[in-house]
C-alpha positions, 0 to 999 in steps of 0.5 A: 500500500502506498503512503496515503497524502494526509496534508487535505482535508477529506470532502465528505461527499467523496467519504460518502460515496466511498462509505455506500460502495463499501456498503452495498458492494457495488457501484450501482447500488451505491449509486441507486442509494446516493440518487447519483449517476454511476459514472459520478460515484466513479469519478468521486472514487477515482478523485479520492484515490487520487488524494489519499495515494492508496488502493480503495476498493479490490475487486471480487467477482461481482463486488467491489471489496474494500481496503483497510484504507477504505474501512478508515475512510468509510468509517470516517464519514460515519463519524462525521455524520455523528458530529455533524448530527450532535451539532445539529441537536445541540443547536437546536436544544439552544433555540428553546423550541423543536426546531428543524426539518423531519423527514417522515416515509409512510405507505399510502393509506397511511399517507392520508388517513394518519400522517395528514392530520399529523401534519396539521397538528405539526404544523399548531405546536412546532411551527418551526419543525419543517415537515418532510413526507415521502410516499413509501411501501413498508419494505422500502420505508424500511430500507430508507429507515436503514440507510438515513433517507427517512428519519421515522417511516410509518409502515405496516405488517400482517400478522400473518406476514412479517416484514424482516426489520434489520436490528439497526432500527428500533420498532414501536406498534402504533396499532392495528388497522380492521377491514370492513366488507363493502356491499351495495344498499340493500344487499342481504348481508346489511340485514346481519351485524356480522357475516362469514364469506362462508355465508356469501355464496355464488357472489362476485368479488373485487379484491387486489391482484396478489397481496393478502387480501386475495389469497385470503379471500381465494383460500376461504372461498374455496375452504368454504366450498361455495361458488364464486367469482372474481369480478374485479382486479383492482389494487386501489381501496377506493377504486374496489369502493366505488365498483361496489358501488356500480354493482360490480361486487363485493370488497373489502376495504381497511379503514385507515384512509378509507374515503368516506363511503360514497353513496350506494354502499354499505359496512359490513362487519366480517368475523372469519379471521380476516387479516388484519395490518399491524402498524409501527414506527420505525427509525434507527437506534443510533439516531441522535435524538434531536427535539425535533425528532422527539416532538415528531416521534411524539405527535405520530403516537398520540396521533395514531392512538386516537385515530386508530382508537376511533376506528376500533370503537365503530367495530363490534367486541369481537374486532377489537385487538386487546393484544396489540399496546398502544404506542406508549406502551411500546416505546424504544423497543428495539426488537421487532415485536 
C-alpha cells in the first residue's frame, strides 16, 4: 500500500460515496442509494484515490471489496455524520423550541388517513419543525429507515406476514388497522351485524391482484366450498369502493384512509379471521435524538392512538385487538415485536 497524502482535508461527499460502495458492494447500488449517476460515484472514487495515494476498493467477482484504507475512510464519514448530527441537536436544544426539518416515509393509506392530520397538528405546536413526507411501501420505508433517507417511516405488517426489520432500527406498534366488507344498499348481508364469506355464496368479488387480501379471500372461498367469482382486479381501496358501488361486487376495504363511503354502499362487519395490518414506527437506534425528532416521534403516537382508537370503537367486541399496546406502551423497543 502506498503512503496515503494526509496534508487535505477529506470532502465528505467523496467519504460518502466511498462509505455506500463499501456498503452495498457495488457501484450501482451505491449509486441507486446516493440518487447519483454511476459514472459520478466513479469519478468521486477515482478523485479520492487520487488524494489519499492508496488502493480503495479490490475487486471480487461481482463486488467491489474494500481496503483497510477504505474501512478508515468509510468509517470516517460515519463519524462525521455523528458530529455533524450532535451539532445539529445541540443547536437546536439552544433555540428553546423543536426546531428543524423531519423527514417522515409512510405507505399510502397511511399517507392520508394518519400522517395528514399529523401534519396539521405539526404544523399548531412546532411551527418551526419543517415537515418532510415521502410516499413509501413498508419494505422500502424500511430500507430508507436503514440507510438515513427517512428519519421515522410509518409502515405496516400482517400478522400473518412479517416484514424482516434489520436490528439497526428500533420498532414501536402504533396499532392495528380492521377491514370492513363493502356491499351495495340493500344487499342481504346489511340485514346481519356480522357475516362469514362462508355465508356469501355464488357472489362476485373485487379484491387486489396478489397481496393478502386475495389469497385470503381465494383460500376461504374455496375452504368454504361455495361458488364464486372474481369480478374485479383492482389494487386501489377506493377504486374496489366505488365498483361496489356500480354493482360490480363485493370488497373489502381497511379503514385507515378509507374515503368516506360514497353513496350506494354499505359496512359490513366480517368475523372469519380476516387479516388484519399491524402498524409501527420505525427509525434507527443510533439516531441522535434531536427535539425535533422527539416532538415528531411524539405527535405520530398520540396521533395514531386516537385515530386508530376511533376506528376500533365503530367495530363490534369481537374486532377489537386487546393484544396489540398502544404506542406508549411500546416505546424504544428495539426488537421487532
Amino acid at each position: 500500500m502506498g503512503i496515503c497524502k494526509l496534508y487535505f482535508m477529506f470532502d465528505r461527499e467523496l467519504l460518502r460515496s466511498l462509505r455506500a460502495v463499501v456498503d452495498l458492494k457495488t457501484i450501482t447500488a451505491a449509486a441507486d442509494h446516493l440518487s447519483l449517476t454511476p459514472s459520478a460515484v466513479s469519478q468521486q472514487l477515482a478523485k479520492l484515490h487520487r488524494q489519499v495515494g492508496a488502493e480503495l476498493l479490490v475487486r471480487r467477482g461481482r463486488y467491489l471489496r474494500p481496503t483497510e484504507a477504505a474501512k478508515v475512510l468509510a468509517q470516517a464519514a460515519t463519524d462525521m455524520e455523528v458530529v455533524d448530527a450532535r451539532a445539529r441537536a445541540r443547536l437546536e436544544e439552544l433555540q428553546g423550541t423543536p426546531t428543524g426539518q423531519v423527514t417522515v416515509g409512510a405507505f399510502p393509506s397511511a399517507c392520508r388517513g394518519l400522517i395528514g392530520p399529523i401534519v396539521a397538528e405539526i404544523a399548531a405546536r412546532y411551527p418551526k419543525i419543517s415537515l418532510v413526507v415521502r410516499e413509501t411501501y413498508p419494505e422500502e420505508g424500511v430500507e430508507k429507515a436503514v440507510n438515513g433517507k427517512v428519519d421515522i417511516a410509518v409502515i405496516h405488517e400482517w400478522k400473518r406476514v412479517s416484514l424482516t426489520i434489520p436490528a439497526a432500527l428500533s420498532t414501536t406498534v402504533l396499532g392495528t388497522d380492521d377491514v370492513d366488507l363493502i356491499v351495495p344498499s340493500g344487499h342481504p348481508a346489511t340485514q346481519r351485524e356480522t357475516i362469514t364469506v362462508a355465508d356469501l355464496p355464488a357472489e362476485r368479488w373485487i379484491t387486489d391482484t396478489t397481496y393478502i387480501y386475495a389469497r385470503w379471500l381465494k383460500q376461504s372461498l374455496e375452504a368454504a366450498r361455495i361458488p364464486y367469482e372474481m369480478a374485479g382486479l383492482v389494487n386501489e381501496h377506493e377504486s374496489q369502493v366505488d365498483l361496489t358501488a356500480h354493482g360490480l361486487g363485493l370488497s373489502i376495504v381497511p379503514r385507515l384512509g378509507r374515503s368516506p363511503l360514497p353513496h350506494g354502499v354499505e359496512t359490513v362487519t366480517l368475523s372469519d379471521d380476516v387479516p388484519r395490518r399491524r402498524l409501527m414506527r420505525v427509525e434507527r437506534i443510533d439516531s441522535i435524538d434531536r427535539p425535533a425528532l422527539s416532538a415528531v416521534r411524539q405527535v405520530i403516537d398520540e396521533q395514531a392512538q386516537t385515530i386508530l382508537g376511533q376506528m376500533r370503537r365503530t367495530a363490534l367486541p369481537n374486532q377489537d385487538s386487546p393484544d396489540i399496546q398502544p404506542a406508549a406502551a411500546q416505546e424504544n423497543d428495539a426488537s421487532k415485536p
